[in-house]
Backbone as CSV, one residue per row, in Angstrom:
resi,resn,N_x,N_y,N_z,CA_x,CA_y,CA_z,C_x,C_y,C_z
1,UNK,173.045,47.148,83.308,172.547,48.277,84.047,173.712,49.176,84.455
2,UNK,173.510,50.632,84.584,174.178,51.566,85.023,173.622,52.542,86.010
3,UNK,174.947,52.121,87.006,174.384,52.754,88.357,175.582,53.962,88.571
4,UNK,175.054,55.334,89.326,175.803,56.190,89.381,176.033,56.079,90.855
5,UNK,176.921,56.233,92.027,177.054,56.475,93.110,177.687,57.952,93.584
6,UNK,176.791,58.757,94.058,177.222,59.943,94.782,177.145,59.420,96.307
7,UNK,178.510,60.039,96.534,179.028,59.601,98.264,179.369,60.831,98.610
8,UNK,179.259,61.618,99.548,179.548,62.265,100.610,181.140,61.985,101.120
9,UNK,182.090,62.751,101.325,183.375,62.698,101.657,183.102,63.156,103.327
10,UNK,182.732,63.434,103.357,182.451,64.451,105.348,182.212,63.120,105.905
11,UNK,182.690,63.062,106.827,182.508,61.604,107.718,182.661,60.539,106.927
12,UNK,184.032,60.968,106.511,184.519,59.669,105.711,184.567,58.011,106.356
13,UNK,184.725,58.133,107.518,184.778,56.723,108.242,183.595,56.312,108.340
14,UNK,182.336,57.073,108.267,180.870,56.271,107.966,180.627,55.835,106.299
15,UNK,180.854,57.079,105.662,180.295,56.926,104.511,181.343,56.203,103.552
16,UNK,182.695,55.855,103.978,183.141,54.408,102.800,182.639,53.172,103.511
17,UNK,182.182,53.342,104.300,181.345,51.841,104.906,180.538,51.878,104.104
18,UNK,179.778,52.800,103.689,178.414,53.107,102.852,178.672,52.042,101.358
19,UNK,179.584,53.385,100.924,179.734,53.069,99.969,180.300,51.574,99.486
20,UNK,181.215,50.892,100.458,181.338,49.449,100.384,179.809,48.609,100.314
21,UNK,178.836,49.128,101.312,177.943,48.426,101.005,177.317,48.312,99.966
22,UNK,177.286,49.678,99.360,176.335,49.844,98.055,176.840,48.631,96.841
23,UNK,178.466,48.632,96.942,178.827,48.812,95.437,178.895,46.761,95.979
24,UNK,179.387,46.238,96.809,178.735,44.852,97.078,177.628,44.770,96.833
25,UNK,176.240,45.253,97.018,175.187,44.881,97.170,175.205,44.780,95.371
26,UNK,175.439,46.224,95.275,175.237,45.945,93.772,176.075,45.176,92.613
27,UNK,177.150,44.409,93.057,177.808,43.895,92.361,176.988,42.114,92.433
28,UNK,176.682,42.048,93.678,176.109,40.646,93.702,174.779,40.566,93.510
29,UNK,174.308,41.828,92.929,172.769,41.298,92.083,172.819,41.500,90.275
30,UNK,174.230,41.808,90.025,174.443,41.373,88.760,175.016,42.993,87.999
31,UNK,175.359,44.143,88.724,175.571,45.292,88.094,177.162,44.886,87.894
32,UNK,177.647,45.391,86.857,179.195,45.159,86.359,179.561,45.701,87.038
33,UNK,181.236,45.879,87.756,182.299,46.783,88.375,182.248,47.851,87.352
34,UNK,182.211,47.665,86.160,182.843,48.954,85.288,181.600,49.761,84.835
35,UNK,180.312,49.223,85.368,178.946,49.836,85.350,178.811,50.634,86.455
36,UNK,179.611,51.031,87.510,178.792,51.574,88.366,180.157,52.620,88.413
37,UNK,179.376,53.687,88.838,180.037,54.926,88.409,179.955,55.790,89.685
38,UNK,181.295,56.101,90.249,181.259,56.837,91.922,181.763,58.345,91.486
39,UNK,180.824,58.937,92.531,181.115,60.519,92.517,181.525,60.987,93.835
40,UNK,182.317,61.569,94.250,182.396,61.917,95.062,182.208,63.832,95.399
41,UNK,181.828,63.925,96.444,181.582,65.201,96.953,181.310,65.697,98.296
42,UNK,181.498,67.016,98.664,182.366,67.373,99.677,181.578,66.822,100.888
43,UNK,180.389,67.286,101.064,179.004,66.915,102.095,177.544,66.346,101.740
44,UNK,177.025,66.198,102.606,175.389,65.876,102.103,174.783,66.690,101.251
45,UNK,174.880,68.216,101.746,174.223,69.253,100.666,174.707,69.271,99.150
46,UNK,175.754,68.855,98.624,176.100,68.729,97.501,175.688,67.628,97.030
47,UNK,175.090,66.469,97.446,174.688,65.441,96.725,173.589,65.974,96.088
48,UNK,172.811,66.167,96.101,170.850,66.576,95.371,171.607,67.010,93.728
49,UNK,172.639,67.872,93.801,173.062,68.787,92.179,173.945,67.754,91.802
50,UNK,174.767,66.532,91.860,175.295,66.018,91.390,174.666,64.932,91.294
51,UNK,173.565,64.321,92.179,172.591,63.535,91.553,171.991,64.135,90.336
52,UNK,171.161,64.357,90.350,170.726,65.171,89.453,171.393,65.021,88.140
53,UNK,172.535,65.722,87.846,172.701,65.682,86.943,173.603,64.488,86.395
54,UNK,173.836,63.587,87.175,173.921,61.848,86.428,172.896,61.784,86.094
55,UNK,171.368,62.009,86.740,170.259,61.496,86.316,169.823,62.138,84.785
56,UNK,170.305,63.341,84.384,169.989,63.769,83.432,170.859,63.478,81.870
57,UNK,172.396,63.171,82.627,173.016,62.851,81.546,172.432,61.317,80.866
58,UNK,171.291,60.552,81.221,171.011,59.633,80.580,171.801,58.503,80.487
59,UNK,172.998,58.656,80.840,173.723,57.441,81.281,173.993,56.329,82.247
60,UNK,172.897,56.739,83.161,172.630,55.541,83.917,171.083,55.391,84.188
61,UNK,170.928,54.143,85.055,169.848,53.831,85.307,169.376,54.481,86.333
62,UNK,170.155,54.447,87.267,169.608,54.401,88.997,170.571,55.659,89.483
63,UNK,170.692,55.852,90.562,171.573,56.909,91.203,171.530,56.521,93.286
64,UNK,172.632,55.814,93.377,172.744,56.244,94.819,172.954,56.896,95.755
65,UNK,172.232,57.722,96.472,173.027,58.592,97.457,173.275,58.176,98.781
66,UNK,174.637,58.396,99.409,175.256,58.419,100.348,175.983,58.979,100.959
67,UNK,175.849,59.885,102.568,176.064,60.599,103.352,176.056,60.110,104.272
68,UNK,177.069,61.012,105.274,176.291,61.010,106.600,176.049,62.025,107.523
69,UNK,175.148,62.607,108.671,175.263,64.005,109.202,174.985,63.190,110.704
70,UNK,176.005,63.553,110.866,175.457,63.903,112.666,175.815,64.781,113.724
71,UNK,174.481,64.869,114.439,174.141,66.138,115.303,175.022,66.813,116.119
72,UNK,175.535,68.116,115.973,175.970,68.750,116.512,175.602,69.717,117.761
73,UNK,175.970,70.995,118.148,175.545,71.562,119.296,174.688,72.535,118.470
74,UNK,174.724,72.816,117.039,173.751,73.596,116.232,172.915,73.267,115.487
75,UNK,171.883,74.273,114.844,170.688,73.655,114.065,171.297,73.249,112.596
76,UNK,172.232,73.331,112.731,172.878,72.862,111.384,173.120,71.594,110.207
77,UNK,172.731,70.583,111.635,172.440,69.280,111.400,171.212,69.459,110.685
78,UNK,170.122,70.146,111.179,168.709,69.946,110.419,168.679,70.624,109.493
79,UNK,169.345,71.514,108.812,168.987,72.447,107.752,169.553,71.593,106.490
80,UNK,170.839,70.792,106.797,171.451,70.007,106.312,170.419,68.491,105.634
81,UNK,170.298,67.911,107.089,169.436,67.165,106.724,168.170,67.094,105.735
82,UNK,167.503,68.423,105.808,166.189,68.740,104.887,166.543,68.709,104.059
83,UNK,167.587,69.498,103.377,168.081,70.003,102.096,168.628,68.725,101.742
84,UNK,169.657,67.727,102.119,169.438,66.799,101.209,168.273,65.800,101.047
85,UNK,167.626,65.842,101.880,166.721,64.695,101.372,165.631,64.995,100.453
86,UNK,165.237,66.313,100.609,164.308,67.377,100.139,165.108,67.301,98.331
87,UNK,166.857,67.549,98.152,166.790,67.724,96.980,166.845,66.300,96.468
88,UNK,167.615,65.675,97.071,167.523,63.987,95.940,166.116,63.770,95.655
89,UNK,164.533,64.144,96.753,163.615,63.970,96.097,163.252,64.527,95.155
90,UNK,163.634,65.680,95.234,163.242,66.768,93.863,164.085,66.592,92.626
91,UNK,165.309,65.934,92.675,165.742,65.868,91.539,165.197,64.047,91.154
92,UNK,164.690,63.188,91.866,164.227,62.123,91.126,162.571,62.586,90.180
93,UNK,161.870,63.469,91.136,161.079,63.406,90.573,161.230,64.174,88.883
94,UNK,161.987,65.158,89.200,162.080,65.951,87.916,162.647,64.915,86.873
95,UNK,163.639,64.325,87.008,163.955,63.255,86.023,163.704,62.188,85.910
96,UNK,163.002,61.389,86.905,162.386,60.091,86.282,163.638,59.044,86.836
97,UNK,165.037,59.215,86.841,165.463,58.183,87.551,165.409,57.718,89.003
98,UNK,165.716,56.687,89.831,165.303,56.204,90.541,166.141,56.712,91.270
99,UNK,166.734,56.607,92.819,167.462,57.366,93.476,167.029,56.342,94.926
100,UNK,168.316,55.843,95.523,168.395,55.072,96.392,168.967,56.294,97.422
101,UNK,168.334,56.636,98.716,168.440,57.212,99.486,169.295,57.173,100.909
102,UNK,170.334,57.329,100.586,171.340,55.960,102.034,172.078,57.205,102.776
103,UNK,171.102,58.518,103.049,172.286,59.172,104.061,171.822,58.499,105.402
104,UNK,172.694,58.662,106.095,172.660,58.621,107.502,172.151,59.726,108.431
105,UNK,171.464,59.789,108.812,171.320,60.772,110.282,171.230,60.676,111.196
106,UNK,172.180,60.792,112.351,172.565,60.334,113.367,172.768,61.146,114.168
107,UNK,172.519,61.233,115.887,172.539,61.811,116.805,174.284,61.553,117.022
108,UNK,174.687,60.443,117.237,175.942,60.503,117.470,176.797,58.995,116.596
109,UNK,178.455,59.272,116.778,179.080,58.571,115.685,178.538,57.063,116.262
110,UNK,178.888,56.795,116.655,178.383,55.450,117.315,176.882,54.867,116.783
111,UNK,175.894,55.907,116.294,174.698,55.254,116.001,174.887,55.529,114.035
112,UNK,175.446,56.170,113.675,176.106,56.509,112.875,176.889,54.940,111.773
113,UNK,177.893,54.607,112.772,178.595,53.565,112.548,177.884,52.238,112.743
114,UNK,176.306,52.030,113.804,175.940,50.984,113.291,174.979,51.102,112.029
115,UNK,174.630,51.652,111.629,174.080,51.778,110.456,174.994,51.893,109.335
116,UNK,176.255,51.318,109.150,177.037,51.368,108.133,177.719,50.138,108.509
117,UNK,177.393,49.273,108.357,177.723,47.815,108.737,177.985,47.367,109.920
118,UNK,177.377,48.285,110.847,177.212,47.389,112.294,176.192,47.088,112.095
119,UNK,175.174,46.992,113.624,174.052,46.204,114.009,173.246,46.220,113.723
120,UNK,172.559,47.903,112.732,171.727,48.028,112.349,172.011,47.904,110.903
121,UNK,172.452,46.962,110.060,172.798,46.945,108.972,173.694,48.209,108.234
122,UNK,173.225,48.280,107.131,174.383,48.910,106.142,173.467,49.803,105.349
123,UNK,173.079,50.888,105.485,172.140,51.905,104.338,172.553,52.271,103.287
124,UNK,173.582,52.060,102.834,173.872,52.323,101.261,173.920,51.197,100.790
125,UNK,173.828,49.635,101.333,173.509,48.625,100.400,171.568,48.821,100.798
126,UNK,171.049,49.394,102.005,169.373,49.288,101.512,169.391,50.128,100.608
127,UNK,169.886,51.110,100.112,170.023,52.460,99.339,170.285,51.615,98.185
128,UNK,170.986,51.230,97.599,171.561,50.227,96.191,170.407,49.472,96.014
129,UNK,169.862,48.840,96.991,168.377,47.600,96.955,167.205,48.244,96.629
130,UNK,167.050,49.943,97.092,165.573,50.369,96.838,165.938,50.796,95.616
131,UNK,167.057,51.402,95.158,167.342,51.950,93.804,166.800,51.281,92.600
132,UNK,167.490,49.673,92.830,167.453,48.937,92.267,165.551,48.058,91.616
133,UNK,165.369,48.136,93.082,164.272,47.841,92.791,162.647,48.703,92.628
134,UNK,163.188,50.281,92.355,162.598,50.713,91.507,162.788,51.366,90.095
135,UNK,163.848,50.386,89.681,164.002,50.762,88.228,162.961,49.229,88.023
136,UNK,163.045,48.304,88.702,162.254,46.835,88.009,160.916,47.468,87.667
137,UNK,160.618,48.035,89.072,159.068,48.579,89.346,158.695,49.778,87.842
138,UNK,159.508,50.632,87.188,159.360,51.570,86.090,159.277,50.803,85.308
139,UNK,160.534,49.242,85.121,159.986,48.555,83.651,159.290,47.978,83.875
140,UNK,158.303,47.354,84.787,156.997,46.944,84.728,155.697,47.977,83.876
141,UNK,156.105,48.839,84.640,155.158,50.276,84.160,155.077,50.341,82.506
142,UNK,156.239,50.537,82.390,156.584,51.271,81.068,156.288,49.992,79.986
């Protein structure tokens, strides 16, 4: 299997937690190190177009995304927020690959940081796990 990982660079101290989780999760359910393929990019809003187009180059299976946004004194957080979640959905549906969803949105760093391997677990390894387990769910289908 081939997994693509788009990570978010902006709140780098949340999102390589992320990304540690993902690429563990996915290494110990059997994806190769040299199968999984990291992208990096600047913020959340740039993930949806670089998903996307892993999903189209046909070279992988799955696609993870990982970010993180949290709330500021402006509406900026939410315009942010829509737009990525709004495009990773729109670019799974248009292409058919699966797309594990692991941004973060967080009121503040602290709730932020437990959701990246503190207390509330780790969302880019649930992000790697839903990915994962709807590519099983397509080859059932198909």
């Amino acid at each position: 299997m081939q997994v693509a990982i788009v990570v978010a660079d902006f709140n780098a101290h949340v999102t390589s937690r992320l990304l540690e989780g993902a690429q563990a999760f996915l290494t110990k359910n059997g994806v190769d190190k040299k199968n999984i393929h990291t992208a990096h990019v600047a913020g959340c809003f740039e993930i949806p177009l670089v998903a996307k187009k892993w999903a189209e180059s046909k070279k992988v299976d799955a696609v993870v995304c990982l970010g993180c946004v949290i709330r500021g004194e402006t509406p900026h957080f939410d315009y942010v927020c829509d737009a990525a979640s709004r495009g990773v959905q729109e670019a799974m549906l248009a292409t058919g690959v699966p797309m594990g969803f692991g941004v973060v949105m967080a009121e503040t760093a602290d709730q932020a940081l437990d959701r990246a391997g503190g207390r509330h677990g780790n969302r880019g390894e649930e992000a790697a796990r839903a990915a994962l387990q709807s590519v099983r769910a397509l080859k059932e289908i198909a």
